[in-house]
KEGULO-372534 format. One line per 5 residues: their letters; for each residue x, y, z of C-alpha. Coordinates in pm, 1 decimal. Layout:
// residues N
A = X/Y/Z  ...
//
This chain:
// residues 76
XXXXX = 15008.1/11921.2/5337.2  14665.1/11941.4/5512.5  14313.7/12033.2/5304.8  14333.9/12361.9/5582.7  14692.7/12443.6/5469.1
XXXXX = 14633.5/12440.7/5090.2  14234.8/12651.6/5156.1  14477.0/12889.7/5316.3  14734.1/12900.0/5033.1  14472.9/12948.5/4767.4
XXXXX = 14306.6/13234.0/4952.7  14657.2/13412.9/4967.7  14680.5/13389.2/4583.1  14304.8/13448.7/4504.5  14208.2/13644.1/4804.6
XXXXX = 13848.8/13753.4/4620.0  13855.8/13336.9/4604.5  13602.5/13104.7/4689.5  13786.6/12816.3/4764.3  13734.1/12445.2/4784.5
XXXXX = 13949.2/12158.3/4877.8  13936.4/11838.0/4938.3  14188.6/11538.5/4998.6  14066.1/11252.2/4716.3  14249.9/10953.7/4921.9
XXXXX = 14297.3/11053.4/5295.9  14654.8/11027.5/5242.6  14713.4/11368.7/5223.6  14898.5/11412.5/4893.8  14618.4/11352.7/4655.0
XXXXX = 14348.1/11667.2/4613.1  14056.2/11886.0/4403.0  14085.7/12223.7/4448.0  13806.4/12437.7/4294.8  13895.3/12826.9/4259.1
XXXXX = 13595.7/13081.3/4177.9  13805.7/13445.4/4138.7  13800.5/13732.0/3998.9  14135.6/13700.6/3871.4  14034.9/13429.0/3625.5
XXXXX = 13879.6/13687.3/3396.7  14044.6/13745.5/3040.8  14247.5/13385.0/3101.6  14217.4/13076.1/2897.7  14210.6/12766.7/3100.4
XXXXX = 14500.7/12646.0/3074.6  14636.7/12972.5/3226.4  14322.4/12959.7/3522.7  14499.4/12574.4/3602.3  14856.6/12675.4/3549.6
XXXXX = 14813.4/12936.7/3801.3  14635.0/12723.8/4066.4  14893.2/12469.9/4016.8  15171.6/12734.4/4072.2  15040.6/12818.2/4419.3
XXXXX = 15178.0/12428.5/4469.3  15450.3/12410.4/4242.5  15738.1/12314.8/4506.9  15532.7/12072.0/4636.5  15426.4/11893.6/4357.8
XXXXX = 15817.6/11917.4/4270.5  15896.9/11743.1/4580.9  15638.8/11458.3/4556.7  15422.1/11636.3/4862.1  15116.7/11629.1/4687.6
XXXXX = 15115.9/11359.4/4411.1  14809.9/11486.2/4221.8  14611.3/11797.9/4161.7  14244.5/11789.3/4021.7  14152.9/12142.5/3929.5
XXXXX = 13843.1/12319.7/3867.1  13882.6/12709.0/3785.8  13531.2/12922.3/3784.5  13560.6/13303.6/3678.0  13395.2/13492.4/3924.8
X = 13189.3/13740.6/3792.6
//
């Protein structure tokens, strides 16, 4: 999975998003994501992470993408 690919993905979940990604290792399965949304508001976050990490859930299944550093921002 590409940095483009997983922007793209995020942006289909949190489409008021402002979305950052970037690949930690250059290997392509290692990454921090940072969501700022809207839909954030009201959630704990726990719930903010366990929703970005959702968007990748088959992939982190499979072994895809290995790790996941997530930063969630409510956007006000």
């Amino acid at each position: 999975m590409t940095t483009d690919q997983m922007k793209q993905r995020l942006l289909e979940n949190f489409p008021d998003g402002t979305v950052e990604v970037e690949d930690l290792t250059g290997t392509s399965n290692h990454f921090r994501v940072q969501v700022e949304s809207g839909k954030f508001a009201g959630l704990s976050l726990l719930d903010r992470q366990k929703s970005v990490m959702a968007v990748f859930n088959n992939e982190v299944k499979s072994g895809e993408v290995h790790a996941l550093s997530i930063k969630t921002i409510i956007k006000e």
